[in-house]
C-alpha positions in Angstrom: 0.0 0.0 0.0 1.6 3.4 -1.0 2.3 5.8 1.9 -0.2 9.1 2.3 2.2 12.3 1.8 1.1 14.5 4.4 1.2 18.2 2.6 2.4 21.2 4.8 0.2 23.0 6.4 -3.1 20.6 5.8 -4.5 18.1 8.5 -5.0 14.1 8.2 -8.1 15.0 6.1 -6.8 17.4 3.7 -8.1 20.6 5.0 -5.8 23.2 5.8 -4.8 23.4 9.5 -5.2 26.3 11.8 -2.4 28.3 12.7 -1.1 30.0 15.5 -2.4 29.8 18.8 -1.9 31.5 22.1 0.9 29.5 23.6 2.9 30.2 21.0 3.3 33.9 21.4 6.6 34.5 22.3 7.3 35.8 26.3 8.6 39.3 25.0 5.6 39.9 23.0 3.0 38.5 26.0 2.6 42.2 27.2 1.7 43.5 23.9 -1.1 41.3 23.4 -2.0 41.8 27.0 -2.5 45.6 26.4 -4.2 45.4 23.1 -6.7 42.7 24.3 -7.2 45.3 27.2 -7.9 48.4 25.0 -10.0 46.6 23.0 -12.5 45.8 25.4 -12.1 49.3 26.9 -12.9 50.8 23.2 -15.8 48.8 22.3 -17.1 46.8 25.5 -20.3 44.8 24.4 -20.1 45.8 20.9 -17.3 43.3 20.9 -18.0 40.5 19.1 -14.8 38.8 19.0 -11.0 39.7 18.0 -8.1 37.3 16.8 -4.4 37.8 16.6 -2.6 36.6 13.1 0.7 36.9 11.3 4.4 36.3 13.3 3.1 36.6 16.7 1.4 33.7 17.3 2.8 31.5 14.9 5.9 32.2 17.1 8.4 33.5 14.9 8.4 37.4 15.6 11.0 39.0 15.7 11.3 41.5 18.4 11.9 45.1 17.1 10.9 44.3 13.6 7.7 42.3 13.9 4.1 43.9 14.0 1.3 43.4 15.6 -1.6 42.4 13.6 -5.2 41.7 15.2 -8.5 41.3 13.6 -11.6 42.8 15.2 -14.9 41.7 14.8 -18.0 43.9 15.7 -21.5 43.2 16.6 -22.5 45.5 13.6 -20.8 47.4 10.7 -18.4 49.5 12.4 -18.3 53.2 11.9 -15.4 55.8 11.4 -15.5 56.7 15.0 -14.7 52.6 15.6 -12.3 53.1 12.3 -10.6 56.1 14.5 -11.0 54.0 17.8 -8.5 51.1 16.8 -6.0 53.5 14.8 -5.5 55.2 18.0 -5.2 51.7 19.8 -2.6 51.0 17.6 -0.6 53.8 17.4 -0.6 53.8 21.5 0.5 50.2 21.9 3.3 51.0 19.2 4.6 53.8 21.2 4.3 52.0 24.3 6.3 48.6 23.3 9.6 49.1 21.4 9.5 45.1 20.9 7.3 45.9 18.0 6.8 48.2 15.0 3.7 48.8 14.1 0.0 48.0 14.6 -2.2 46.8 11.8 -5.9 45.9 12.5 -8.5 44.5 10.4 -12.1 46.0 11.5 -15.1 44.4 10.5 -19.1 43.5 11.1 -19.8 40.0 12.2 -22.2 39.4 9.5 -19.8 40.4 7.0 -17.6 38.5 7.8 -20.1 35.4 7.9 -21.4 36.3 5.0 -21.9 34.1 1.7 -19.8 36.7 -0.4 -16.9 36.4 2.1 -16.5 32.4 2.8 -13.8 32.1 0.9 -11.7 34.9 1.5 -12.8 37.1 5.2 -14.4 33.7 6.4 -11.3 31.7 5.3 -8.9 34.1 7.3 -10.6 34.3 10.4 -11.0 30.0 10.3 -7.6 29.6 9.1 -5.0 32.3 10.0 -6.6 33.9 12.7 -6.1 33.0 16.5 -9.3 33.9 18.6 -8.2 36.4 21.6 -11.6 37.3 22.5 -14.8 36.4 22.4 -16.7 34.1 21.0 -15.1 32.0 17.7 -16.7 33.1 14.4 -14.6 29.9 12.7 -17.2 27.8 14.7 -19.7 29.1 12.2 -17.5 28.5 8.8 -16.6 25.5 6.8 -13.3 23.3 6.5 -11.3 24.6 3.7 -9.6 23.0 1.4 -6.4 24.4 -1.2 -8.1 24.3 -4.0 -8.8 27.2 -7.1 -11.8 28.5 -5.5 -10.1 29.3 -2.5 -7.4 30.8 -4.3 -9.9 32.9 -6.6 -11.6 34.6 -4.0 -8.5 34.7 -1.5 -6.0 36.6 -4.1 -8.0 37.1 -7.2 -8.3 40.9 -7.3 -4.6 42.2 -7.4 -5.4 43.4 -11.2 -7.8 45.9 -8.6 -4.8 47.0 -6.8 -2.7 47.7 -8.7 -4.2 51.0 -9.7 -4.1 52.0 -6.2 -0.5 51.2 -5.5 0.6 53.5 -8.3 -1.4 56.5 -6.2 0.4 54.9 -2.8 3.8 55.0 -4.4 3.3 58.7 -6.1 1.8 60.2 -2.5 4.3 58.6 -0.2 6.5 60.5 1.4 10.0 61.1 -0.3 11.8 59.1 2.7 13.5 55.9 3.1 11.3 54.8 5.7 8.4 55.6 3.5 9.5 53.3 0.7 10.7 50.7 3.2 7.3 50.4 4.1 5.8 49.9 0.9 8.2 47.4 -0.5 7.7 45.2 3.0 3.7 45.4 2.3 3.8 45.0 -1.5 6.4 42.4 -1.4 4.4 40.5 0.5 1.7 41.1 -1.4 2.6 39.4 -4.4 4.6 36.9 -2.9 1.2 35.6 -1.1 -0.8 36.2 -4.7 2.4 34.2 -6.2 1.8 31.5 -3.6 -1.8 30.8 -4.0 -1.8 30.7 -8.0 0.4 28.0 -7.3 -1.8 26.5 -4.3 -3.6 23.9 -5.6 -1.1 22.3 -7.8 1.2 22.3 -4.5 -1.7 21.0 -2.3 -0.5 22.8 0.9 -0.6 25.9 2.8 2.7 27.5 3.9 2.1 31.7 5.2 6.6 31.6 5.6 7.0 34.0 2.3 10.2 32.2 1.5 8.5 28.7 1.1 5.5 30.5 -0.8 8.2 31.6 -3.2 9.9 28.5 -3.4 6.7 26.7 -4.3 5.9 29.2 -6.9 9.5 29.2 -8.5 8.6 25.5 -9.1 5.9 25.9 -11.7 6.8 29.5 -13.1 10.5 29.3 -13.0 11.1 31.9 -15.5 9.6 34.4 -12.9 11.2 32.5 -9.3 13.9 34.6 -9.0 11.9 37.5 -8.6 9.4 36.3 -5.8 12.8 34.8 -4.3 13.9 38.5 -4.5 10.6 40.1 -3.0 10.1 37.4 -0.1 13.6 38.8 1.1 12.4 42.2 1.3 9.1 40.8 2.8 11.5 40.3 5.7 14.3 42.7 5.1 12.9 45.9 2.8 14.6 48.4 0.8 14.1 51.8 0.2 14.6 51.5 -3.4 11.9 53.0 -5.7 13.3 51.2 -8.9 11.8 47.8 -6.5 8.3 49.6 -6.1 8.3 50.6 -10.0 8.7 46.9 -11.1 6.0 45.8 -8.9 3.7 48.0 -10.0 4.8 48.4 -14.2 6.2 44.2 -14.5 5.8 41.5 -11.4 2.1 42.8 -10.5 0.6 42.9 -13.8 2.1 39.8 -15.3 1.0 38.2 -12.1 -2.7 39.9 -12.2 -3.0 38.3 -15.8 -1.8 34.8 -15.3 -3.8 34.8 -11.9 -7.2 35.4 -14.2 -6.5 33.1 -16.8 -5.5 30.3 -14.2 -8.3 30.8 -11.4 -11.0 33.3 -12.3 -11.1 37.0 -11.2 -12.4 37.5 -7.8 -16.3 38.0 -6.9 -16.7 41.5 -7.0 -17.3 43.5 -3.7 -19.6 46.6 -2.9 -16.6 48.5 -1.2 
């Protein structure tokens, strides 16, 4: 009888395994959560719904001094700009209080929304999949198993010929600073190395969110175009300043990407935002 290849990142069943979880947020970054999951509850009280940690901090491999914090917040209804306003200045608060991280980045949505038929298979997906529940009740209770498959990869990535429009208007506003561009390259880096990962997804038959294993896996079906996601996981990690890098996202990498992402999977279901 053959042996049953066990894929990264999937369970016995071949749905793709939660990850993170509490105990593996690192000690030096314990504090952080601790005050975020505290002002959270102080900004929105029973309006909370639920809110979940994702990214580096509780898969365990943050970095302190270069790793963000990154939480997702669920309301009880759609929020408003006052709640929009609420968990910038959460952010920008814990940022300044806890030099073991740089930067805040939260996700703020509904609860329906997010439960919603339209959102399954991209909101719903990331809260069941790559999202660790911090409070509350868990929304991924309510959601399906998910498989690797082109739907998933459709509606997860699907839209970045949508984006790419916008990161032109990003890169021609942003400040004229080395830190300004470092940030860009970190986000749009990782970007399209995460839209290069899942065009590959379901030919892989995984799930991997380490940028330098998305690349690899990608480089193994589009070689012609590996070294550059090699290239842009790296500055996923470690950015540049360099606005030659943003120009070639934004004039070569994102559109040829954008195209072979529709022909392959479909473009993404449309959205009223």
């Amino acid at each position: 009888m053959a042996e049953t290849i066990r894929r990264p990142g999937l369970d016995d069943h071949g749905f793709i395994a939660r990850e993170g979880s509490l105990a593996r947020v690192p000690d030096v970054f314990r504090p952080v959560v601790a005050a975020a999951r505290d002002g959270l509850l102080e900004a929105f009280g029973a309006r909370l719904h639920s809110a979940y940690l994702y990214g580096s901090i509780p898969r365990g491999t943050a970095r302190a001094g270069r790793s963000d914090l990154d939480l997702l917040v669920a309301l009880r209804e759609e929020p408003a700009d006052a709640d929009r306003e609420a968990v910038r200045a959460l952010g920008e608060a814990v940022d300044e209080e806890f030099a073991q991280i740089d930067g805040v980045g939260t996700l703020l949505y509904g609860r329906e929304r997010l439960l919603s038929d339209l959102e399954r298979y991209d909101l719903g997906w990331f809260v069941a999949c790559l999202c660790t529940p911090l409070l509350g009740a868990d929304l991924a209770e309510q959601l399906p198993r998910y498989r690797p498959d082109s739907l998933l990869a459709r509606e997860t990535n699907g839209d970045l010929a949508l984006w790419l429009p916008r990161w032109r208007e990003r890169i021609a506003d942003a400040e004229d600073t080395e830190e300004a561009r470092r940030r860009l390259v970190r986000f749009m880096s990782r970007h399209l190395v995460r839209t290069g990962f899942t065009l590959v997804m379901p030919r892989w038959n995984g799930w991997t969110s380490d940028l330098r294993e998305m690349a690899e896996a990608f480089a193994a079906s589009y070689p012609q175009r590996g070294a550059q996601l090699r290239t842009a996981a790296g500055y996923g990690y470690e950015p540049v300043s360099d606005p030659e890098v943003l120009r070639t996202y934004v004039d070569d990498l994102g559109p040829w990407l954008a195209d072979e992402y529709a022909r392959v999977h479909g473009v993404k279901a449309p959205r009223p935002d």
